[in-house]
C-alpha positions, -999 to +999 in steps of 0.1 A: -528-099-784-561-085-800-582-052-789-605-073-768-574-089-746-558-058-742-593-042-728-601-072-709-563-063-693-572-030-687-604-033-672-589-064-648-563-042-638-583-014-629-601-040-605-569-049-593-556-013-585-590-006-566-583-040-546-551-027-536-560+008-521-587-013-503-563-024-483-547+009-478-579+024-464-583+030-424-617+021-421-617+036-382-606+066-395-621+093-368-598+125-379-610+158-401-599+135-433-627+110-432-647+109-462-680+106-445-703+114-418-714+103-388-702+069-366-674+040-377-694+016-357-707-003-388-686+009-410-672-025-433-645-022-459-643-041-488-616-060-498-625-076-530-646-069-564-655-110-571-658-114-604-670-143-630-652-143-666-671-159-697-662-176-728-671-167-762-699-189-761-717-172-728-709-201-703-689-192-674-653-202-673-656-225-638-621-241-625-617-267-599-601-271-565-597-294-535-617-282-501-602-279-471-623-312-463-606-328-492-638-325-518-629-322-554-652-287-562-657-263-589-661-224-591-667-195-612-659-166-588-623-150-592-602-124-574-581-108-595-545-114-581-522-101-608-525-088-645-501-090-679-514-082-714-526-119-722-535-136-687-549-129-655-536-140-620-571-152-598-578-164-564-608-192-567-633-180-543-658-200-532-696-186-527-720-198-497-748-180-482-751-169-444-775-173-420-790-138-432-793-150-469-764-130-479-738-144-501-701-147-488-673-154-499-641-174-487-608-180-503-599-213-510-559-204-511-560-221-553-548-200-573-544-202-613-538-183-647-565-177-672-556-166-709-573-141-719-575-148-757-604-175-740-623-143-718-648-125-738-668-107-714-659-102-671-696-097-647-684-082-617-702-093-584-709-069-555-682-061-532-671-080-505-648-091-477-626-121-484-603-131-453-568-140-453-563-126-495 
């Protein structure tokens, strides 16, 4: 494992922890504790941090998976799943835009390993909510 791999780890796991107390949060929360003003109403938390990993060359490392319809597809939008010093755990995510011109995300329940000794550089995308992660 070089320097790079073992920040890449770091860095991924970080994402990970964050993803984790996401889930921890009580987004309703209406008690002397909540960390911010005003109404819940439209209150959304965030479940995932999407993010795209790149080769050493500056392409996007894209994987493929099967749609729900049965369509052989391709994406470059992970969430991180699990971490270890030389590989990251991801969920393939796959990106379409709403009626609002927003870009969503849904899981497509594929999951794979990247070696990080092949990840030079991680973009991460806003934050989102991913169902059923």
């Amino acid at each position: 494992m070089n320097d790079l791999d073992n920040c890449l780890a770091k860095i991924l796991n970080v994402i990970k922890v964050l993803q984790c107390n996401a889930e921890k949060i009580d987004c309703q929360d209406n008690t002397c504790t909540k960390p911010f003003l005003g109404i819940t109403t439209n209150v959304i938390c965030f479940n995932t941090r999407p993010i795209m990993l790149y080769k050493c060359d500056n392409s996007p490392i894209t994987l493929n998976y099967t749609s729900s319809t049965g369509e052989n597809l391709t994406t470059n939008v992970f969430r991180v799943q699990s971490v270890s010093n030389d590989s990251v755990g991801v969920l393939l995510l796959e990106a379409s835009t709403d009626s609002e011109g927003n870009v969503v995300y849904e899981s497509t329940n594929t999951f794979a390993t990247i070696n990080l000794g092949c990840v030079c550089a991680i973009r991460c995308l806003a934050d989102t909510v991913v169902n059923n992660v």
